[in-house]
C-alpha positions as a Python dict, from the first residue, in 0.01 Angstrom:
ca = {
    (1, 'X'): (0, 0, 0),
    (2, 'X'): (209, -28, -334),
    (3, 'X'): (131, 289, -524),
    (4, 'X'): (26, 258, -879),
    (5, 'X'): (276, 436, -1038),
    (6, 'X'): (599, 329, -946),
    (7, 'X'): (965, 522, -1104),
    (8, 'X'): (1213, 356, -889),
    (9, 'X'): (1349, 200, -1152),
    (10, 'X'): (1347, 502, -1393),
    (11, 'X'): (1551, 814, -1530),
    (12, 'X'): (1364, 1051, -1725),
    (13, 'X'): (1470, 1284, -1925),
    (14, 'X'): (1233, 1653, -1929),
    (15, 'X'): (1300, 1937, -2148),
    (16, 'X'): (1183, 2313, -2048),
    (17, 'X'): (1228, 2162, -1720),
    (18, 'X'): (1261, 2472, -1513),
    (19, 'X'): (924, 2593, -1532),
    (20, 'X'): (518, 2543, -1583),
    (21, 'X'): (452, 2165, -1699),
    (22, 'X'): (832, 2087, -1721),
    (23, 'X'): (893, 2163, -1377),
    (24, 'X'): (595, 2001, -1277),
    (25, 'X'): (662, 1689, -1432),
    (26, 'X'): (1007, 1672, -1250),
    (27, 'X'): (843, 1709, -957),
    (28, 'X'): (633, 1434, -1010),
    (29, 'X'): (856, 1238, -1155),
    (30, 'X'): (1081, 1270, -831),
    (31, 'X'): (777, 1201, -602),
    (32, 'X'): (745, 851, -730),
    (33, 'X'): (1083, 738, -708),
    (34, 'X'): (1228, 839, -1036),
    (35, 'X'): (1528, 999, -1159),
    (36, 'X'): (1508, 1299, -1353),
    (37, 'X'): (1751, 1530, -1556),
    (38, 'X'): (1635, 1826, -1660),
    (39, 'X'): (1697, 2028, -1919),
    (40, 'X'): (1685, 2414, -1904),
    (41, 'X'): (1828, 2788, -1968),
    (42, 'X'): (1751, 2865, -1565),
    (43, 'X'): (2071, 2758, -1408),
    (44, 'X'): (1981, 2895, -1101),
    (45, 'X'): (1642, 2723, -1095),
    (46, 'X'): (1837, 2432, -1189),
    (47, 'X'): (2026, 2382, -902),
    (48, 'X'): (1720, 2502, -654),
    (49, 'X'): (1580, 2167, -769),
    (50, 'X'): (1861, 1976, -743),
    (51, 'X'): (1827, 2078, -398),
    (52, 'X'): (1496, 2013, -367),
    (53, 'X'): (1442, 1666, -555),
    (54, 'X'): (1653, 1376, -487),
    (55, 'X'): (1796, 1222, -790),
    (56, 'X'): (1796, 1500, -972),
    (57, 'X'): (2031, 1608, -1206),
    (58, 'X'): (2076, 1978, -1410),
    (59, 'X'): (2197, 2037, -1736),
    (60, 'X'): (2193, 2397, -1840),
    (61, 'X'): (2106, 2429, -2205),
    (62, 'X'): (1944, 2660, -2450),
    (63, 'X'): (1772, 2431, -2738),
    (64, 'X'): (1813, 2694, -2978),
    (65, 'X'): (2134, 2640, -3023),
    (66, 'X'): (2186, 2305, -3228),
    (67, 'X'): (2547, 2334, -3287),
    (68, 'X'): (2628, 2250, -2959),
    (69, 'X'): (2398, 1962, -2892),
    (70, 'X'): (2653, 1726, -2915),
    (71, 'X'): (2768, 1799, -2570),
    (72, 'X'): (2432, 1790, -2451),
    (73, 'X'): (2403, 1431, -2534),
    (74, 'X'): (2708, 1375, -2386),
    (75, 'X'): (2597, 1481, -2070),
    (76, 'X'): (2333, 1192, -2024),
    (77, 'X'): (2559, 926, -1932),
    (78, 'X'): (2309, 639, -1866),
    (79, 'X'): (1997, 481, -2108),
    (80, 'X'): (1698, 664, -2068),
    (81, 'X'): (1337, 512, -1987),
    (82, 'X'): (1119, 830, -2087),
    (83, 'X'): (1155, 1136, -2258),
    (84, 'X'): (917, 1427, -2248),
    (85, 'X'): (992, 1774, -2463),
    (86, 'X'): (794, 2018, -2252),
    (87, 'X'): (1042, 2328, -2382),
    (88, 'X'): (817, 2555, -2585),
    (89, 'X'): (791, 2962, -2703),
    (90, 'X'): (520, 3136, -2833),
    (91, 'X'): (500, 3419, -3016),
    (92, 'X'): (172, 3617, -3189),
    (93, 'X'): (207, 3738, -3547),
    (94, 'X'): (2, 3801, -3787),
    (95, 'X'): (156, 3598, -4135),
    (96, 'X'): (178, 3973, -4305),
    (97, 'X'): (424, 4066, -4006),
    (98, 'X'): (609, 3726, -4072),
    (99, 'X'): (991, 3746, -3915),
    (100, 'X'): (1212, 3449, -4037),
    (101, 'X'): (1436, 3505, -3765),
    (102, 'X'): (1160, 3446, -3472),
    (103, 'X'): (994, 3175, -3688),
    (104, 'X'): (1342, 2980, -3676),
    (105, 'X'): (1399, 3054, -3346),
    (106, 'X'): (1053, 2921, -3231),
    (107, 'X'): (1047, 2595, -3473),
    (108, 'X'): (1430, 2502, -3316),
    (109, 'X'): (1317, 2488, -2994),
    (110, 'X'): (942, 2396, -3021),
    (111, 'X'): (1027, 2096, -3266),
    (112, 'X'): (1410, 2069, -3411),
    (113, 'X'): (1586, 2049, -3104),
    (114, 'X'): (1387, 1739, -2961),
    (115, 'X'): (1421, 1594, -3328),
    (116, 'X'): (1764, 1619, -3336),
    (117, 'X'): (1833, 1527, -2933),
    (118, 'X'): (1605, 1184, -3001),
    (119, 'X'): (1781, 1129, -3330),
    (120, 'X'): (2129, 1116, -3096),
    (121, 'X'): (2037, 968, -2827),
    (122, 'X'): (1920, 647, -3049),
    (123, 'X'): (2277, 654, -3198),
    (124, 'X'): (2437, 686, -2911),
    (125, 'X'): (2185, 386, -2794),
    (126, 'X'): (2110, 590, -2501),
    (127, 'X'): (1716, 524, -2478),
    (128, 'X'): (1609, 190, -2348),
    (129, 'X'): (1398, -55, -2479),
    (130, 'X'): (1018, 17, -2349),
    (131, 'X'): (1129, 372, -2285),
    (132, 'X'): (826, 624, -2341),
    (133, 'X'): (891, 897, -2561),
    (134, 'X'): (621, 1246, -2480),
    (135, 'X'): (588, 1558, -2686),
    (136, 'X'): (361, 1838, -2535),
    (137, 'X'): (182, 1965, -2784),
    (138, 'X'): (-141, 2189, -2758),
    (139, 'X'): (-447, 2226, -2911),
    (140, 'X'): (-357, 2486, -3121),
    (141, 'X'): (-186, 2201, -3349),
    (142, 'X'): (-517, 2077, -3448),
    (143, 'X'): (-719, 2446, -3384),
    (144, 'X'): (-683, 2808, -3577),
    (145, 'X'): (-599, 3132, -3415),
    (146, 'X'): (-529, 3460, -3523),
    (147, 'X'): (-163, 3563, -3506),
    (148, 'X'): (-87, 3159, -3372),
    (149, 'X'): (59, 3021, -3719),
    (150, 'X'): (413, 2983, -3607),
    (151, 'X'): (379, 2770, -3263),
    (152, 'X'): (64, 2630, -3444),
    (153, 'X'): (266, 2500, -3680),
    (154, 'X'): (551, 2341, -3447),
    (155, 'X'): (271, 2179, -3220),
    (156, 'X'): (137, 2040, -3548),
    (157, 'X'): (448, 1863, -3649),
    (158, 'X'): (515, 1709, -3294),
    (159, 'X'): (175, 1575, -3389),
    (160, 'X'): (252, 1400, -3727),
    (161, 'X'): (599, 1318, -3594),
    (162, 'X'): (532, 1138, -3267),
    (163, 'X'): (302, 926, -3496),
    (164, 'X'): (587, 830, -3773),
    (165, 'X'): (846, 748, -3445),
    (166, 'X'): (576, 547, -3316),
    (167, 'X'): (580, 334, -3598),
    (168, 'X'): (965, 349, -3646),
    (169, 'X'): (1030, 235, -3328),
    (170, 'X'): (755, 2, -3270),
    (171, 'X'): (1019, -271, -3307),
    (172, 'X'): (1172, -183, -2979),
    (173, 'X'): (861, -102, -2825),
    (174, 'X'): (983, 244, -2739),
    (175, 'X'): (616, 437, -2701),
    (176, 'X'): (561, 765, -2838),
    (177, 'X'): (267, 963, -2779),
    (178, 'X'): (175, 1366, -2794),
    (179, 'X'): (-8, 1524, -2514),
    (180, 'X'): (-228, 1822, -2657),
    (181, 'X'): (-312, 2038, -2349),
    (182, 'X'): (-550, 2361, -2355),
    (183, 'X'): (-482, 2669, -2204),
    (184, 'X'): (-271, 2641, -1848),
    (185, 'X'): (-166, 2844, -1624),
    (186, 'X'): (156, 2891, -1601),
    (187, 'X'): (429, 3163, -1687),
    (188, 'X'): (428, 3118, -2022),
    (189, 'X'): (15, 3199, -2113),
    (190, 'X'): (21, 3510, -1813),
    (191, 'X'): (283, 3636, -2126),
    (192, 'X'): (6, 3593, -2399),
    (193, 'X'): (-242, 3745, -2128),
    (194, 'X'): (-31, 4065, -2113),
    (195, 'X'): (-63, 4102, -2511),
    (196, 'X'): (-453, 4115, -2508),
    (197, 'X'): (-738, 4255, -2324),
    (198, 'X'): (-931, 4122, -2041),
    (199, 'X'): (-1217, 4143, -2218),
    (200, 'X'): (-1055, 3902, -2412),
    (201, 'X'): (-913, 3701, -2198),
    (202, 'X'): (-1251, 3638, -2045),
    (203, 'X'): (-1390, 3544, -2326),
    (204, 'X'): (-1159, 3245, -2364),
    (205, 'X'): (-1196, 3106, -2041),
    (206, 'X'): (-1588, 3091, -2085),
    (207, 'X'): (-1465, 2874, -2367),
    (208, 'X'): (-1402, 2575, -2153),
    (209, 'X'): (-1624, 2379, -1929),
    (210, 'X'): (-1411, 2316, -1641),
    (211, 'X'): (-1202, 2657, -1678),
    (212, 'X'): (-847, 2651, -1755),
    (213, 'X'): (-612, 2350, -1659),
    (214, 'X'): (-253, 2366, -1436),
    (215, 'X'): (56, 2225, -1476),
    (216, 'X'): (-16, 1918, -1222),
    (217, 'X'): (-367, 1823, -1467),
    (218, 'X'): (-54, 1737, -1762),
    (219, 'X'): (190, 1659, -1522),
    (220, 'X'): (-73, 1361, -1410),
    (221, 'X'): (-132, 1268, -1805),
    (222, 'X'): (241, 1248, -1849),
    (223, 'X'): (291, 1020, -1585),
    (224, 'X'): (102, 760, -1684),
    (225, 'X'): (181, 766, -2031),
    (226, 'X'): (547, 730, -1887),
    (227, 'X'): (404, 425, -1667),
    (228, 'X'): (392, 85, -1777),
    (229, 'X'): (50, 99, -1711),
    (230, 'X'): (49, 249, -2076),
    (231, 'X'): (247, -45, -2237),
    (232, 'X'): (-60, -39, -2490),
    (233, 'X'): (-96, 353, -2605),
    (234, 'X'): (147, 485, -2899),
    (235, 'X'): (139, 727, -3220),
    (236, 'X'): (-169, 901, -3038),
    (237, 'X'): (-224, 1288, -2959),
    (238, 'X'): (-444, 1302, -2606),
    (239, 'X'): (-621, 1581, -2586),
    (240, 'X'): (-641, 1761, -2262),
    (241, 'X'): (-847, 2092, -2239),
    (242, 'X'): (-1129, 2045, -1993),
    (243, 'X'): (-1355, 1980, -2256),
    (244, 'X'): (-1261, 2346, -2481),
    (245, 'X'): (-1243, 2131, -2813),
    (246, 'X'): (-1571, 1882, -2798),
    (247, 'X'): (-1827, 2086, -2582),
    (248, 'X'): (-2039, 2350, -2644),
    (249, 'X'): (-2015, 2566, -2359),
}
């Protein structure tokens, strides 16, 4: 049986690939035939995968640092079909506590670095044509939270900007879309967790319907958004948060 999703043909680039959603999109990616380089600080975990997933390939990177993106770019030696930005810090802090120097560490690698890496890689002509372009966002670009203003803020611009690339690059019918996921499970929220109460905690997750979502629900959104089977869908933000945003639970 010829399996719906098919990524024989494809190299995909993922950012923040060395853990939560990133790393689960690499696996996916990998399970259906695609090629994948990922992007991440975890050098280790880099090369476990490399191990682990055929056609796989490991470029240790830290997105905060811009200066040196140059040689990131010149790492990816062949024309990309999909990019998804996955990499992503978050931070709580109240706006009277405001710290410039987290706030431009968080907005570099929530939202400059892929700007700048995208901007590049179209100079360099290194994405094809009909390549999907992914940012994952959250809800929190579109919802209000105490202490959230700074990643807020960065989710909110991949937002506006996947829209305005989507448009831009219409012409070459490069796709770009913004997935907007709820609360998952992964390293990165058990880190919030540990910075509030249970009490708290379980308050949230009575919040959403079907409880909180895992790396493989995004990982499955991201797929087909990299598919051709979504040759149709650009400029749009899809939420995905087990009904959190538009039930009343």
């Amino acid at each position: 049986m010829t399996s719906f999703i098919d990524f024989s043909e494809k190299t995909i680039l993922v950012t923040g690939a060395t853990s939560g959603i990133g790393h689960e999109i690499c696996n996916q990616v990998s399970h259906y035939g695609g090629k994948v380089i990922g992007v991440g600080r975890d050098s280790e975990k880099l090369v476990s995968m490399a191990n682990e997933l055929p056609s796989f390939i490991g470029i240790t990177y830290d997105l905060s640092d811009l200066e040196k993106i140059d040689e990131l770019i010149e790492k990816i030696e062949i024309p990309l079909d999909g990019i998804v930005h996955s990499a992503g810090i978050v931070k709580l802090l109240p706006i009277k506590f405001l710290d410039i120097n987290l706030l431009n560490k968080i907005r570099t690698i929530n939202y400059d670095s892929i700007v700048v890496i995208i901007s590049k890689l179209l100079k360099k002509k290194k994405i094809s044509k009909n390549a999907s372009i992914i940012f994952i966002s959250s809800i929190a670009g579109e919802m209000g939270m105490k202490g959230n203003f700074i990643y807020s803020s960065t989710k909110a611009a991949l937002n506006s900007t996947a829209q305005v690339l989507a448009s831009e690059l219409s012409g070459q019918y490069i796709r770009v879309n913004t997935i907007a996921p709820g609360q998952v499970e992964t390293a990165l929220t058990t880190e919030i967790a540990a910075t509030v109460s249970e009490e708290a905690i379980a308050i949230d997750r009575q919040k959403y319907p079907l409880g909180y979502g895992k790396p493989q629900d995004v990982a499955h959104l991201s797929l087909f958004l990299l598919s051709d089977k979504s040759s149709w869908i650009t400029g749009t933000t899809i939420t995905i948060d087990g009904g959190r945003s538009n039930i009343l639970n």
